[in-house]
N, C-alpha and C positions, 0 to 999 in steps of 0.2 A: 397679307400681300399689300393692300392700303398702305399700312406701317411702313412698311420697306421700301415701298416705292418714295414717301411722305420723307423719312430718313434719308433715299440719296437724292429725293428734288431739294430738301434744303440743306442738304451739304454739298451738291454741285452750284447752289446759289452763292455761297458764302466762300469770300477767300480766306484759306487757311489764314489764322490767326497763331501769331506766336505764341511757344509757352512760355509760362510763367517760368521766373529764376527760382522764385522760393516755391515751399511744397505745398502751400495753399491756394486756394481758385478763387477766383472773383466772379462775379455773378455776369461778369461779360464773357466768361470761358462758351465756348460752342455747347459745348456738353450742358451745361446748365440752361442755356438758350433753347436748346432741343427739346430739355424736359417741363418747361416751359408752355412752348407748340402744342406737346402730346398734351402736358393738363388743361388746356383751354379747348383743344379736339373732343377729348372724352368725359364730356361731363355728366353721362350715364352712361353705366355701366353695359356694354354690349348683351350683355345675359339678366336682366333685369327683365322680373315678370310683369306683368298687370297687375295692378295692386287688384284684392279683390279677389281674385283667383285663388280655391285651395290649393293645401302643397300636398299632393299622395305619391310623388314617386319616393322614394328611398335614398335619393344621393342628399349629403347634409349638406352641399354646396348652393341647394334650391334658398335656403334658406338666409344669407347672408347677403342677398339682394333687398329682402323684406328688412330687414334688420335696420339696415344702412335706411330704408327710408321713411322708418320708425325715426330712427335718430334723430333724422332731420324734422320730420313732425314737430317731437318733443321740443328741439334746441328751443329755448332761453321762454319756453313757458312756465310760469310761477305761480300758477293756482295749482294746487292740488286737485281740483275735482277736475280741471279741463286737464290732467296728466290722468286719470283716472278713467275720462272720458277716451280719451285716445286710444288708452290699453284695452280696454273692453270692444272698441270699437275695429279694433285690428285684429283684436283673437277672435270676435265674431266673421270677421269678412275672410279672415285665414283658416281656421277652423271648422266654421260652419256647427256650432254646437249647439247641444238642447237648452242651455242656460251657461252666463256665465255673471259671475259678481268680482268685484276690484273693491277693497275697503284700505284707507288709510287711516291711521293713529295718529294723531297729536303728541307732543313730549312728555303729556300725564300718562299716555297708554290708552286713551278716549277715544272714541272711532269723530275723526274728524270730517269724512267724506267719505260718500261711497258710488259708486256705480253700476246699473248692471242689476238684475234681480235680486228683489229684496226679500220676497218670503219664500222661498226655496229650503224645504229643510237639508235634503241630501247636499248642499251646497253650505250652510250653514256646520253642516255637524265637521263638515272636512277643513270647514275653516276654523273652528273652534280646536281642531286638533294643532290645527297649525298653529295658534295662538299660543296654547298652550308648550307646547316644545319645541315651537322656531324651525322645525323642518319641514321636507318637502311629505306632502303624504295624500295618498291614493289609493281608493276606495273601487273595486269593481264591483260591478251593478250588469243588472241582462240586458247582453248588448253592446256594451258599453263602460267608461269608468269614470269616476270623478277624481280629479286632481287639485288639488290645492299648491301654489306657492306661493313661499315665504319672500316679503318686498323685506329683505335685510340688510341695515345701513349700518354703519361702524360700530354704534352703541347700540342703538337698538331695534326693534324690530317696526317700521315705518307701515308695513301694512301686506297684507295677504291676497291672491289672484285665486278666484276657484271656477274651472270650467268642468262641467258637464259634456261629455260628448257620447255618442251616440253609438262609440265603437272606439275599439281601442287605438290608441295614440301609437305613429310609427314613429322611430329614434327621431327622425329630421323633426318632424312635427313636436315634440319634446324639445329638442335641440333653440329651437323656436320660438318654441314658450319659455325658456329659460331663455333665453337672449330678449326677447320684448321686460319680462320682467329684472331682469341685470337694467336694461335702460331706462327704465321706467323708477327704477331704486336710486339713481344714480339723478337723475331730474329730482327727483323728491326731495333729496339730499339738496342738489342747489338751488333746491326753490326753498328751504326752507334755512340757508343758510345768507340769501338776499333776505329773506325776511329779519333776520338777527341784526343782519347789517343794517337796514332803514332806521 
């Protein structure tokens, strides 16, 4: 309703503007000016949760608010362990788990950084699986399951996420984890290819 009304106050403000002859628009056309309005009006998203807050319902659209402000986190940090930091610290406050650990690799395949509990076997063994054959793999336990995935960048495999939770994972909540860890691969990648560039 907002919108609509926002739409005809400033189209009743603006006198009709000619159209263009040719079939391209300029950035003075109305329609551009509008969209304009709307992205300086909406700079959060109206369904955006509390950071902070677990996600237990079941729609995968809970999820794509967190996502987006993961992103924004991330943007243009260039250590590895404060990207590592982040992720651990997002799946802790989204998740609410028994343990979780983040480890990144170096270009020899060498754990460069890690995050997140260090001597945890049941976390350990599901990361060693993933090490070994680069996929996602998941372990149930009473209660509960352990998940590991794979931080996998063009060549090679950058580093592994393994939580522990306390009860099984619902699709959004997976959906989740695999969206933190897609951004978290994805930073790694350009933090380690400013690094090439220096």
């Amino acid at each position: 309703e907002q919108v609509d009304r926002l739409v005809e106050h400033t189209c009743a403000r603006r006198p009709a503007e000619p159209r263009l002859r040719s079939s391209s628009t300029s950035c003075r056309s109305a329609g551009c000016s509008r969209h304009r309005v709307f992205a300086r009006i909406m700079t959060d998203s109206p369904h955006a949760e509390t950071p902070g807050t677990p996600v237990r319902d079941d729609a995968t659209g809970s999820a794509l608010p967190r996502l987006v402000a993961f992103a924004r986190a991330v943007t243009g940090t260039l250590r590895p362990p404060t990207l590592l930091d982040h992720l651990v610290q997002e799946v802790k406050a989204t998740l609410m788990p028994d343990g979780v650990r983040a480890v990144a690799f170096d270009e020899q395949g060498e754990e460069e950084s890690a995050s997140g509990l260090r001597a945890d076997p049941g976390l350990t063994a599901v990361m060693a699986e993933v090490i070994r054959n680069g996929r996602p793999w998941q372990t149930v336990r009473i209660g509960g399951e352990v998940v590991a995935l794979p931080l996998s960048g063009r060549r090679a495999l950058l580093g592994v996420l393994a939580v522990d939770c306390p009860r099984t994972l619902l699709p959004n909540e997976r959906l989740l984890l695999e969206g933190l860890v897609a951004i978290t691969t994805v930073a790694l990648e350009g933090a380690r290819l400013a690094t090439a560039a220096e």
